[in-house]
N, C-alpha and C positions, 0 to 999 in steps of 0.2 A: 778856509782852505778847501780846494774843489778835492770831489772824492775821486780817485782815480777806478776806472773801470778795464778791466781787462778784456778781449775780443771772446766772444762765447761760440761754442760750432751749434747748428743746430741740432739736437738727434730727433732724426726722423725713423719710422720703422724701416728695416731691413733697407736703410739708403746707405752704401759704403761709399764715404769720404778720407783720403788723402791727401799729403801734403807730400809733393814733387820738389825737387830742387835740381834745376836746370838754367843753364848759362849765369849762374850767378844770383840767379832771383827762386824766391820759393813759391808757388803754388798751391790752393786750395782744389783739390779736384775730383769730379764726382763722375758715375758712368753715363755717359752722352752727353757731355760738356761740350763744348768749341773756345777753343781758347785760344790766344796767339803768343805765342813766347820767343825769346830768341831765336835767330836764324840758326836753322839746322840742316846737314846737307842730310839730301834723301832724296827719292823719285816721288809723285803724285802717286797715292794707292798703296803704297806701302805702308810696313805696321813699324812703329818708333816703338821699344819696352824702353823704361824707365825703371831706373834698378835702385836710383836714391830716393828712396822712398824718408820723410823726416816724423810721421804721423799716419795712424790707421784706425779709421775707426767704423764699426759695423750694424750702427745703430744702437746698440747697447753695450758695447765694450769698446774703451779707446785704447790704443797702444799706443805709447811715444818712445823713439830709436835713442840710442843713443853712442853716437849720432844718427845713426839711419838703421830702417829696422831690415836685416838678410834676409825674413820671410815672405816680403812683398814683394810682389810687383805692379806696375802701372804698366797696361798696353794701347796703344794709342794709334792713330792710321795719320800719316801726312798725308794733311790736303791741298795746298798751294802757299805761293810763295805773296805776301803780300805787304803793301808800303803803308807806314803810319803815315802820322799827318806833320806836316810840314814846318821846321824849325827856321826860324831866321836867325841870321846871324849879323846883326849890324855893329860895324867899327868904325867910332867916330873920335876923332881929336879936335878940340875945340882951337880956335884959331890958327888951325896949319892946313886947310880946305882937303881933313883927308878922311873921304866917306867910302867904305869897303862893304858891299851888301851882298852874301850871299845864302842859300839855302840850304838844307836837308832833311831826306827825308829817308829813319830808319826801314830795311829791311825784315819783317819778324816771319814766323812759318806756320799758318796757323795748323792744328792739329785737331782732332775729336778724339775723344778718352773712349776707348771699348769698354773696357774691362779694369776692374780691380782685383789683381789677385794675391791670394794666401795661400802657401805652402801650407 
């Protein structure tokens, strides 16, 4: 029987890492990250805080929320708006000549992490 392994965070000296949860999906996040996550309305330039914070950790002390910890926060600057990469969608039915082929391609926002902070 395979041994199961659970995911490990690195600790680095004085590096604070976060776990965000936004649009659905959680996040690992550290200060001057670039990340892309769900579409979020906002102007270029502007600063996005993140207030669900699900994990904190400051190089030698972790906190875990439960569910999310009130003395964090994440501060973040949106940067632009941009497209993943490209989904097809092919629909075929075998002897009734009916082929439907179209595309998509997600919108996500990417962002840069400033700041981690604690109350």
């Amino acid at each position: 029987m395979a041994k199961e392994t659970q995911p490990t965070i690195k600790k680095e000296a004085n590096k604070k890492l976060a776990v965000i949860k936004t649009g659905g999906k959680q996040y690992i996040v550290s200060e001057d990250d670039v990340l892309e996550i769900e579409l979020v309305e906002g102007e270029e330039g502007k600063e996005i805080i993140f207030s669900e914070v699900l994990l904190y950790a400051d190089g030698e002390k972790i906190e875990v929320g439960k569910p999310i910890l009130e003395n964090v926060k994440v501060r973040a600057i949106y940067n632009n708006i941009v497209k993943g990469d490209k989904q097809i969608i092919f629909k075929y039915k075998a002897k009734k000549n009916y082929r439907v082929k179209t595309g998509h391609r997600q919108k996500y926002t990417q962002i840069k992490i400033v700041k981690i902070e604690k109350k």
